[in-house]
N, C-alpha and C positions, 0 to 999 in steps of 0.2 A: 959430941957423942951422946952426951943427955937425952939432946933434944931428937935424935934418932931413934932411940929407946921408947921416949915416951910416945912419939908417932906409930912405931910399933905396937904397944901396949895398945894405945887408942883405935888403932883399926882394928885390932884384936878383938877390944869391947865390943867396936860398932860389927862386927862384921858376928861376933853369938846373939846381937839384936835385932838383928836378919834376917829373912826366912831366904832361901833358895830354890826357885821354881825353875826348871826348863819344859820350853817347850818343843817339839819339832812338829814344825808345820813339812807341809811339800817344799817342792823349790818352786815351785807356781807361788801359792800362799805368800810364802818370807820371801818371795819379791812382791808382791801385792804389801806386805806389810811394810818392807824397805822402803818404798816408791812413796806408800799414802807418809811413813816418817818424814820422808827427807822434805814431800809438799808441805809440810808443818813446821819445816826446818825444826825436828825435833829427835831424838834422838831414837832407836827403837824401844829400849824399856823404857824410856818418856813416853812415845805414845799407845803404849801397852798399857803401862799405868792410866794412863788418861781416861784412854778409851773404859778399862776398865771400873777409874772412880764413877764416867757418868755414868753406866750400866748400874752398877750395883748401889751407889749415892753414897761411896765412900771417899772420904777425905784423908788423903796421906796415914791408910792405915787404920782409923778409926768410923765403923759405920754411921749414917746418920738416920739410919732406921734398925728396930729390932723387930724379927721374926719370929709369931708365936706358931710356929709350926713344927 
């Protein structure tokens, strides 16, 4: 029973250190996005994130450039 608790509590943590975005694309789009996922055997917010680290040069949440604009 503890250790249910504490898996509780801990998703809890992880899930307010979180952000939550949705998107809706078309149904054209999020099959175009499903399709290019699955060719990467990867999952769709894996290759959301991806796609998005190499766009912007961020790593797991952390930029690796700053913008003085």
């Amino acid at each position: 029973m503890a250790t249910k608790e504490a898996h509780s509590r801990a998703n809890i943590e992880y899930n307010r250190r979180q952000d939550n975005i949705m998107i809706r694309p078309s149904k054209e789009m999020g099959a175009i996005i499903r399709q290019s996922a699955a060719a990467e055997n990867m999952s769709v917010q894996g290759y959301v994130l991806q796609t998005l680290y190499a766009r912007t040069g961020a790593t797991g949440g952390c930029l690796l450039y700053t913008s003085d604009a």
